[in-house]
Backbone as CSV, one residue per row, in Angstrom:
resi,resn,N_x,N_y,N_z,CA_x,CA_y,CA_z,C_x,C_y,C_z
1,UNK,-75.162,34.730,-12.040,-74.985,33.563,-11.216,-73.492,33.310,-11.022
2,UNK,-72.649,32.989,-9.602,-71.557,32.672,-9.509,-70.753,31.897,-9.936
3,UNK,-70.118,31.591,-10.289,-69.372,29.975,-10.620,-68.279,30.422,-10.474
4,UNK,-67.431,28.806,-10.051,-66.266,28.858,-9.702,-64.908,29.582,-11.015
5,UNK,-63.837,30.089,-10.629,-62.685,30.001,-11.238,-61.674,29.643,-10.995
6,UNK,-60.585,29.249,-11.870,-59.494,28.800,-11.183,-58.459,30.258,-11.525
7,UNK,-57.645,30.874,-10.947,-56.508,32.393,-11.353,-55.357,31.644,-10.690
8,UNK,-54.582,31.538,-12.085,-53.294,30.682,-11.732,-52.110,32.535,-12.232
9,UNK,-51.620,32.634,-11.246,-50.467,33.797,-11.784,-49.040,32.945,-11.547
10,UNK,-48.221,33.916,-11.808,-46.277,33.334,-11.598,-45.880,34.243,-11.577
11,UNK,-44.204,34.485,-11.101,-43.599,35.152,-10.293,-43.498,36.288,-11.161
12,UNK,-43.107,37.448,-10.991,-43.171,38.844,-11.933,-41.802,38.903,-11.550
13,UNK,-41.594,39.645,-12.847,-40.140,40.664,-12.585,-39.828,41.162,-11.448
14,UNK,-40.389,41.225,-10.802,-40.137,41.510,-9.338,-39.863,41.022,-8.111
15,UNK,-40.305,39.657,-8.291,-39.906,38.275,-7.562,-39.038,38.230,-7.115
16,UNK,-38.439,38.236,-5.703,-37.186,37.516,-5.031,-37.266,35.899,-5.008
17,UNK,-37.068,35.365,-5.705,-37.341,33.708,-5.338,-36.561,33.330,-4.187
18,UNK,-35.608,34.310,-3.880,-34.893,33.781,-2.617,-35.277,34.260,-1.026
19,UNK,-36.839,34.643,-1.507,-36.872,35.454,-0.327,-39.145,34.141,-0.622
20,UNK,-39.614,33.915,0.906,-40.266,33.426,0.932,-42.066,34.638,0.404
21,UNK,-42.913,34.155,0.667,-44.149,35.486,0.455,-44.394,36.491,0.953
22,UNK,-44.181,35.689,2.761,-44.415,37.271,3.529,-42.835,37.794,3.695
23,UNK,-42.009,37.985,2.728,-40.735,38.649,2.747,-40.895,39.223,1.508
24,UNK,-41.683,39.431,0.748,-41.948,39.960,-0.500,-41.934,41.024,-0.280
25,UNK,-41.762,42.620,-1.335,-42.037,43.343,-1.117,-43.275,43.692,-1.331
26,UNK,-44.059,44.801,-0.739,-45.378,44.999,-0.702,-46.318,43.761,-0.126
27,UNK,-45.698,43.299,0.350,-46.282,41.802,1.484,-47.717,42.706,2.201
28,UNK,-47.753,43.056,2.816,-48.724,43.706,3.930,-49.818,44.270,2.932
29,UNK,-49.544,45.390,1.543,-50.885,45.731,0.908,-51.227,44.476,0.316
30,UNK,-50.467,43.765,-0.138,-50.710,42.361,-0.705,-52.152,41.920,0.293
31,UNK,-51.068,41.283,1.553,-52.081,40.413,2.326,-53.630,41.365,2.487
32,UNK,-53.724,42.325,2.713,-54.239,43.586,3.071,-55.550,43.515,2.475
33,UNK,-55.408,43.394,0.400,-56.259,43.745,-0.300,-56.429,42.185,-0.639
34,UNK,-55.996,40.646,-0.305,-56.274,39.203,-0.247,-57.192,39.454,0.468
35,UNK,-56.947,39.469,1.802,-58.166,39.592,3.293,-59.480,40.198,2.321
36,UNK,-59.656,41.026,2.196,-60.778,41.582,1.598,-61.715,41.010,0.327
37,UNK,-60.739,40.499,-0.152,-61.776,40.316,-0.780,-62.199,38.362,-0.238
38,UNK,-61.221,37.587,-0.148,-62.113,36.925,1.460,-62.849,37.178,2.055
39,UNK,-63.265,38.385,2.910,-63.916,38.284,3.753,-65.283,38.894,2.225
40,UNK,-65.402,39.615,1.128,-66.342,39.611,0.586,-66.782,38.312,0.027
41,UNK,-66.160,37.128,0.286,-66.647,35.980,-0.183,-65.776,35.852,-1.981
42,UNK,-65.188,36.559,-2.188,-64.824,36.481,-3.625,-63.601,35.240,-3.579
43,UNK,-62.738,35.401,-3.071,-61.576,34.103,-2.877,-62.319,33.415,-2.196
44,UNK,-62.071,32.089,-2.469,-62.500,30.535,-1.719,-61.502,30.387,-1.091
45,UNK,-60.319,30.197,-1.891,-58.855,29.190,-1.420,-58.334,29.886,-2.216
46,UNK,-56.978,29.487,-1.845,-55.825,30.521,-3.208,-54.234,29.800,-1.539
47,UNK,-53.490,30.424,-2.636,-51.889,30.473,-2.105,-50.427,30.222,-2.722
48,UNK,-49.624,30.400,-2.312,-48.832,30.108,-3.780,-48.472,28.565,-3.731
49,UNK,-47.613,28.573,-4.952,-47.059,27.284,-5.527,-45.833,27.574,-4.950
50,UNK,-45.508,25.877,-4.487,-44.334,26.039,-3.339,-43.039,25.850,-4.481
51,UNK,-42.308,26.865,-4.088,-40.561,26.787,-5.286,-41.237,27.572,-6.462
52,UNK,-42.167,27.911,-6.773,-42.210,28.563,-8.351,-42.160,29.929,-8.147
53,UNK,-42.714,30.448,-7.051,-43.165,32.032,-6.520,-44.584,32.488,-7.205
54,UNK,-45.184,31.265,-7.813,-46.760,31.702,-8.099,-47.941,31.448,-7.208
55,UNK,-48.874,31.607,-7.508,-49.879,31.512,-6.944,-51.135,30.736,-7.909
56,UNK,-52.023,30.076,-7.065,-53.253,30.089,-7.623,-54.356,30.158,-6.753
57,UNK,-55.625,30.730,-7.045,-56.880,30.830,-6.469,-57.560,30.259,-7.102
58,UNK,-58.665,30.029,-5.755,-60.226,29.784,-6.611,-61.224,30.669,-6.021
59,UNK,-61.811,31.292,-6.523,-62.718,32.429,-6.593,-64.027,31.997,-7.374
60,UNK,-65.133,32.850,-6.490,-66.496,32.564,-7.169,-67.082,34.228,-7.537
61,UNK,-67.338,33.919,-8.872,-67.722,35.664,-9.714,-68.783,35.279,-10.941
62,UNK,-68.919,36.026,-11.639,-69.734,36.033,-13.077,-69.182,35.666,-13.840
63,UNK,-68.011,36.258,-14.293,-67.487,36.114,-15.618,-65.612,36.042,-15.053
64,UNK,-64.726,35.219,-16.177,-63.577,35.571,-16.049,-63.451,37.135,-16.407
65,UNK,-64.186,37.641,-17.049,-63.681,39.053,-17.027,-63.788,40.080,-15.801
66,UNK,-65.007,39.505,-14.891,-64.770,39.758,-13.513,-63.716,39.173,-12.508
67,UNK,-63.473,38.540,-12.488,-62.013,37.928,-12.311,-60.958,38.750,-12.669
68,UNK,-60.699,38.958,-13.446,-59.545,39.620,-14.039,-59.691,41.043,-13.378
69,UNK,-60.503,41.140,-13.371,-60.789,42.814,-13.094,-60.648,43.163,-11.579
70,UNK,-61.365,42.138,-11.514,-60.556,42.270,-8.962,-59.388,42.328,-9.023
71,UNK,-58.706,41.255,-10.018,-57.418,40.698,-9.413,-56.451,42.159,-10.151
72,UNK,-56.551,43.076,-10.969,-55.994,43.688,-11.450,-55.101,44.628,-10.596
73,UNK,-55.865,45.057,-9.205,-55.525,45.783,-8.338,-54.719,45.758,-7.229
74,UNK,-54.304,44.401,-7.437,-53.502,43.407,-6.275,-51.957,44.566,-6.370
75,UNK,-51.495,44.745,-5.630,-50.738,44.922,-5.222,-49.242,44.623,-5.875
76,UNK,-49.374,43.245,-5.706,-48.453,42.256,-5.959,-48.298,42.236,-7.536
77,UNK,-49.768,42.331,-8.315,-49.859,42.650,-9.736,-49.410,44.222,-10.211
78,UNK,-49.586,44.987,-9.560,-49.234,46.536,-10.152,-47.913,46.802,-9.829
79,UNK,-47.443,45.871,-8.593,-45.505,45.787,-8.357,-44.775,45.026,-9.378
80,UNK,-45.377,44.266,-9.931,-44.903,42.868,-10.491,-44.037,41.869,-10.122
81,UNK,-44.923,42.037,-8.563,-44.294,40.647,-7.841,-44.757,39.464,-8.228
82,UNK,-46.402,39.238,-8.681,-47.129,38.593,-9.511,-47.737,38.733,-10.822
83,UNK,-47.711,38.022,-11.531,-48.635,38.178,-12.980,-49.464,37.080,-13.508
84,UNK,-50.505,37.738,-13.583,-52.022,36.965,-13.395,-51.716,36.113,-15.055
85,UNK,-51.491,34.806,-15.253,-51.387,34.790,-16.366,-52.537,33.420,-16.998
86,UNK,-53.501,33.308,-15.932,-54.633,32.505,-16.271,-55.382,32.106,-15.417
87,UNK,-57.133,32.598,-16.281,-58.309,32.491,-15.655,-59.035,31.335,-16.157
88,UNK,-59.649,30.548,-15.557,-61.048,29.668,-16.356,-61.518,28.907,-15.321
89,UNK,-63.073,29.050,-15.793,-63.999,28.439,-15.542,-63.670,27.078,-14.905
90,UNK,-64.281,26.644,-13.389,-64.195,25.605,-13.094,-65.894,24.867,-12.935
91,UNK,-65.633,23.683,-13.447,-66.943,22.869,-13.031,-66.653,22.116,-11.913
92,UNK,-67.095,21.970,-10.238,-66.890,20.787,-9.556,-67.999,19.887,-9.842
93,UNK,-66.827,18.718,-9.900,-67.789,17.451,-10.057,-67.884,16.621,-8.519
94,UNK,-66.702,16.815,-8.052,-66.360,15.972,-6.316,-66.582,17.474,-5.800
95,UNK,-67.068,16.779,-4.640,-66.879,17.947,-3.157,-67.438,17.575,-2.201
96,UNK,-66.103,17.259,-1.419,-66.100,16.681,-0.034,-66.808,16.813,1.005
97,UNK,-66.654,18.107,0.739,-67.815,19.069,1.887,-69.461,18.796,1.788
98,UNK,-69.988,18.447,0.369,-71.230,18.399,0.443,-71.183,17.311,-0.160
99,UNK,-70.472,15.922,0.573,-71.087,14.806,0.193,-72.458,14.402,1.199
């Protein structure tokens, strides 16, 4: 059964902080292998944190260890433009959409 997660990463050794996301290097496989798994329904929402150079998503999977395991392949994670440095379980209690 799906349930939500929250994947909070921050900037990697690789980070230009002076340079914005889509000026990153590996920007394009980045966006590339994001799109995808979007369009498989796995990301909900996600984007980075504005001034830190991190990111967070919310994604719907089985387990954080499925989580971890998509996100391993990112691009951005095997450059170390990003580093995934926390997964967990979300419960919604509000949601706007299905009030």
């Amino acid at each position: 059964m799906s349930q939500f997660y929250l994947a909070s990463s921050v900037a990697g050794p690789n980070r230009d902080l002076t340079k914005g996301s889509r000026e990153q290097s590996y920007w394009d496989q980045h966006a590339e292998f994001i799109d995808q798994l979007v369009d498989e329904g796995f990301i909900v929402m996600g984007g980075p944190i504005a001034g830190e150079g991190g990111a967070l998503l919310i994604v719907k999977s089985d387990s954080e260890a499925a989580v971890r395991q998509r996100l391993r392949n990112d691009p951005w994670t095997t450059h170390g433009i990003l580093k995934l440095v926390n997964v967990q379980r979300w419960e919604i209690f509000i949601d706007e959409l299905h009030r």
